[in-house]
C-alpha positions as CSV (number, residue, x, y, z in Angstrom):
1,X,-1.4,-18.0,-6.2
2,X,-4.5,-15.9,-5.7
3,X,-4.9,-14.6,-1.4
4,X,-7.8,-16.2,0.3
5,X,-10.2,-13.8,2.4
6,X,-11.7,-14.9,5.3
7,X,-14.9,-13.2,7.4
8,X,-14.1,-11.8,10.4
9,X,-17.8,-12.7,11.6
10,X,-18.5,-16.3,10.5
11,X,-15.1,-17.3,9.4
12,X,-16.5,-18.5,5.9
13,X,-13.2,-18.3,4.0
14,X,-13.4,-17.4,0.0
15,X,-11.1,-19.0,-2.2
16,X,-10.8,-16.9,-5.4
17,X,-9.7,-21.0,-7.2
18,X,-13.0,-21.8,-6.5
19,X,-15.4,-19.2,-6.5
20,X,-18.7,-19.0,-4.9
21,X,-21.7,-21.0,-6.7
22,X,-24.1,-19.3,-4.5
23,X,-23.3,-16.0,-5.2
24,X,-22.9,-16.9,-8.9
25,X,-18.8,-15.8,-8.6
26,X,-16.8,-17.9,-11.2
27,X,-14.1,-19.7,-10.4
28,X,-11.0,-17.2,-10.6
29,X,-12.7,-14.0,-9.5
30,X,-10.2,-12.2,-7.2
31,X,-11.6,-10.8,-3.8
32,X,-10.7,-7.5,-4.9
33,X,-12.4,-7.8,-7.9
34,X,-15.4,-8.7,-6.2
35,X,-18.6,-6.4,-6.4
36,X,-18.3,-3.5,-3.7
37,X,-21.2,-4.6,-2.3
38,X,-21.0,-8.4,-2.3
39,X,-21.9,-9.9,0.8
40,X,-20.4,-13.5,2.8
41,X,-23.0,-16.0,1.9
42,X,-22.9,-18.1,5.6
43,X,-23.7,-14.7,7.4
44,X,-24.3,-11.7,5.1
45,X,-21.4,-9.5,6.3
46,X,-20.2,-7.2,4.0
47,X,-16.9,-7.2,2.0
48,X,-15.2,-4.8,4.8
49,X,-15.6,-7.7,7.4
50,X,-13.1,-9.6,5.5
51,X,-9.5,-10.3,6.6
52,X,-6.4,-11.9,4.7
53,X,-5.8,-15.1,5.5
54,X,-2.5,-15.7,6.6
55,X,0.0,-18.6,4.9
């Protein structure tokens, strides 16, 4: 099972399962494989804002 990210500013959580159609990230992209400077698509904070989510 892949971790799920979430933003520490907006709380928008990415699911690696499904992707993100807005950012044109296909389904199954990891977070860490993620481009360095790939933004949260609710708020625009950056990669570093992003926190584990706990199980």
């Amino acid at each position: 099972m892949a971790e799920i990210y979430y933003c520490g500013v907006c709380g928008y959580i990415y699911d690696p399962e499904k992707g993100e159609p807005r950012k044109e990230t296909a389904p199954g992209t990891s977070f860490e494989d993620l481009d360095p400077y790939w933004r949260c698509p609710s708020c625009g904070a950056g990669k570093i804002r992003f926190r584990l989510k706990s199980r």
